[in-house]
C-alpha atoms as one frame of an Amber mdcrd trajectory, in Angstrom:
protein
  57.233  29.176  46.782  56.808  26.444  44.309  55.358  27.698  41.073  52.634
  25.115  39.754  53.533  24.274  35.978  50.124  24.082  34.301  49.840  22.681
  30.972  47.385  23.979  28.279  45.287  21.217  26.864  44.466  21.921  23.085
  40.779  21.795  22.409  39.732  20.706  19.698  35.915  20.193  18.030  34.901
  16.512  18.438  33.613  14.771  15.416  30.562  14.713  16.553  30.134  18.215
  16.610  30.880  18.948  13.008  28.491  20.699  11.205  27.619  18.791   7.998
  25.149  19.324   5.459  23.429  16.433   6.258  23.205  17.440  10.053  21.809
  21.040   8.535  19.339  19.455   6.390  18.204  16.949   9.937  18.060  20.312
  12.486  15.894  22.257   9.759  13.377  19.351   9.409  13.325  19.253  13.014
  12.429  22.872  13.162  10.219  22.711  10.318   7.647  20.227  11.718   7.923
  20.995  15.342   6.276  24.312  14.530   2.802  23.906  14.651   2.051  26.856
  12.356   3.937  24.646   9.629   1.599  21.694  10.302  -1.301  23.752  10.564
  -0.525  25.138   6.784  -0.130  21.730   5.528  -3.340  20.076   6.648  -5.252
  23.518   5.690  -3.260  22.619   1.695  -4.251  19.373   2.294  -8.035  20.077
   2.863  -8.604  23.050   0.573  -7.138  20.458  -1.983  -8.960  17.440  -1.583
 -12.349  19.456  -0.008 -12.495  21.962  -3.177 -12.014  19.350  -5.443 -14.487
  17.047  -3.947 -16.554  20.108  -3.762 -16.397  21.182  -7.698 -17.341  17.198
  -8.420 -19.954  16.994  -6.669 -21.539  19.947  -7.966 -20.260  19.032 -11.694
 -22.251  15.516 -10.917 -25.342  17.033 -10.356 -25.607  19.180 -13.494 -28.288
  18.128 -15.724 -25.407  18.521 -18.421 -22.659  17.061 -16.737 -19.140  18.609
 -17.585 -18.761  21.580 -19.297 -17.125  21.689 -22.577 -13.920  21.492 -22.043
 -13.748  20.517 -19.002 -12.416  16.935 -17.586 -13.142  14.504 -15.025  -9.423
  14.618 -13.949  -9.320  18.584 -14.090 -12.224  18.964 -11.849 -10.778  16.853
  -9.171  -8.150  18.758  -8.913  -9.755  22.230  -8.800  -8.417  23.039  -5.321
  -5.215  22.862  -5.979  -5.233  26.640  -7.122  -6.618  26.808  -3.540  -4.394
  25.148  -1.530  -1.618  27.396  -2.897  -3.099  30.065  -1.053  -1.350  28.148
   2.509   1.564  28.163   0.922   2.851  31.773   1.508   3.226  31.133   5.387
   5.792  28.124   4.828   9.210  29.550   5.971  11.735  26.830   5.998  15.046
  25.897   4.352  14.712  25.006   0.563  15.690  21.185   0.518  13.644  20.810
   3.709  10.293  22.748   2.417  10.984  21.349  -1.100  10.803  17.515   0.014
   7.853  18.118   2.682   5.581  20.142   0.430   5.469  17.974  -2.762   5.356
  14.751  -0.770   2.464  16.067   1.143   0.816  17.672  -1.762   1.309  14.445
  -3.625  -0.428  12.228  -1.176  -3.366  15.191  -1.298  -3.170  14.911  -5.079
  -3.776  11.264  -5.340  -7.042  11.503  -2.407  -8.418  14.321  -4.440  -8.018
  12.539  -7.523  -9.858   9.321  -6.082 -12.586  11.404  -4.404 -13.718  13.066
  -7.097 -13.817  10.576  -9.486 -16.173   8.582  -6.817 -18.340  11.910  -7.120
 -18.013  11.869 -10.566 -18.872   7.994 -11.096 -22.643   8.387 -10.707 -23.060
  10.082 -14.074 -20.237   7.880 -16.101 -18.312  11.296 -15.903 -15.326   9.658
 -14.079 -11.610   9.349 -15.553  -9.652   6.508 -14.788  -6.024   6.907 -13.361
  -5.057   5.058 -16.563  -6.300   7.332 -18.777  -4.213   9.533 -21.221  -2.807
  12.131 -18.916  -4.560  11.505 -15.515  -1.180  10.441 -13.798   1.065  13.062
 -15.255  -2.007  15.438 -13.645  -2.123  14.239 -10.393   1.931  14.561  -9.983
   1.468  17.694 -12.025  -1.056  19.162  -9.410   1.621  18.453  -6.588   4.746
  19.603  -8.267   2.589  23.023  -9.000   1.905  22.776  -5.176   5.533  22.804
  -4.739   6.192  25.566  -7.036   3.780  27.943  -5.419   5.793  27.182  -1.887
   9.364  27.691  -3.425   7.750  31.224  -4.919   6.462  32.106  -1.630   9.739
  31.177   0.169  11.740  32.985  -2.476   9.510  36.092  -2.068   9.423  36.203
   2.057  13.695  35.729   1.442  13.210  38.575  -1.074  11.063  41.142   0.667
  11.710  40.261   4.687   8.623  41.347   5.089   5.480  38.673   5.689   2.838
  41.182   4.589   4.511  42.314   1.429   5.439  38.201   0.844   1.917  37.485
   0.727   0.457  40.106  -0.901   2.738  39.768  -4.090   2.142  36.039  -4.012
  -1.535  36.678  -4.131  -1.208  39.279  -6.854   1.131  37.174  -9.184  -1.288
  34.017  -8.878  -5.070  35.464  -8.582  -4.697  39.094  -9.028  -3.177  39.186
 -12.667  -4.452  35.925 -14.236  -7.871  37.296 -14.772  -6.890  40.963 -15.196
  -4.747  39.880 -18.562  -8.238  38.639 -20.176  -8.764  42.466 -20.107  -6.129
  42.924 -22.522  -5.933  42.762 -26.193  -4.867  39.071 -27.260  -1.753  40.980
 -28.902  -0.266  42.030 -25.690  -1.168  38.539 -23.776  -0.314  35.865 -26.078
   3.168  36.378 -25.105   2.961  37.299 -21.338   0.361  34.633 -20.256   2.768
  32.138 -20.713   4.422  33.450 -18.424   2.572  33.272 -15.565   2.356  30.462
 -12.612  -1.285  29.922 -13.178  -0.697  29.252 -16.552   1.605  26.920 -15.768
  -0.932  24.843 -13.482  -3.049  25.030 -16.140  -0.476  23.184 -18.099   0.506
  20.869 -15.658  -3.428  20.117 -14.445  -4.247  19.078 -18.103  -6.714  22.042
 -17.829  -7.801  24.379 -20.622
């Protein structure tokens, strides 16, 4: 009986195959927008942020007194931006990934809500030009805030594992404390304010 002499062949992992971070980065994005809950939370950012806005001018337009003091044409346009971040809590992706699609998103949304509510605003001379001291640094501020607020909520679901707990945090660190710390004596607030990721938009919005 002849003995058949079998030889092992050495496997080996073809180029091809190699996992490399730029091959990471690719299979997350493909993930990240085939989900339809991600593009779902997106377009909801993306209409909270130019509808509110549009909203807020068109009501500011109509005022017998026009804008409060205070307030400014290139603020008001960009009120929904502290709405939008409410979507941004159900964004689960990979940092780099999340990071690029949010602020590119947000900053396309920044720009239309910026243009939209100026038109609202024109009627009544109340508009701001995009030239105008601190407009532009606004509108990128708005989506870089956007950003922020996604990064928090990813860092919080990563934090917590839990989406309930995630969201509910989120909502208390944004909404839930801002106004409660005007309940405080100035002494205790000065300091922690600044602090906070509203105050921050605030900064960012040119808002006061």
């Amino acid at each position: 009986m002849n003995d058949t002499l079998v030889t092992p062949t050495k496997s080996s992992r073809p180029d091809d195959l190699r996992v490399t971070q730029t091959r990471v980065v690719m299979s997350e994005w493909t993930k990240f927008r085939s989900l339809r809950s991600t593009v779902c939370t997106l377009l909801t950012a993306v209409v909270a942020m130019i509808g509110i806005g549009a909203l807020v001018a068109a009501i500011t337009a109509n005022q017998p007194g026009g804008l409060e003091p205070g307030q400014s044409a290139i603020f008001t346009s960009l009120t929904g931006t502290f709405i939008a971040q409410l979507a941004m809590p159900m964004l689960w992706g990979t940092l780099a990934v999340l990071t690029a699609a949010l602020f590119l998103t947000m900053l396309i949304a920044s720009f239309a809500a910026f243009f939209v509510g100026q038109a609202l605003l024109r009627g009544q001379q109340l508009d701001a030009s995009l030239s105008d001291p601190g407009a532009l640094q606004a509108v990128i501020g708005a989506a870089l805030y956007e950003t922020v607020a996604g990064i928090t909520a990813l860092a919080l679901g990563a934090l917590l594992r839990n989406t309930a707990a995630a969201i509910t945090t989120f909502v208390a660190v944004f909404f839930v404390i801002p106004p409660l710390t005007l309940l405080l004596p100035t002494s205790l607030t000065d300091h922690f304010v600044q602090y906070l990721p509203s105050n921050l938009g605030g900064e960012l919005l040119g808002g006061t």
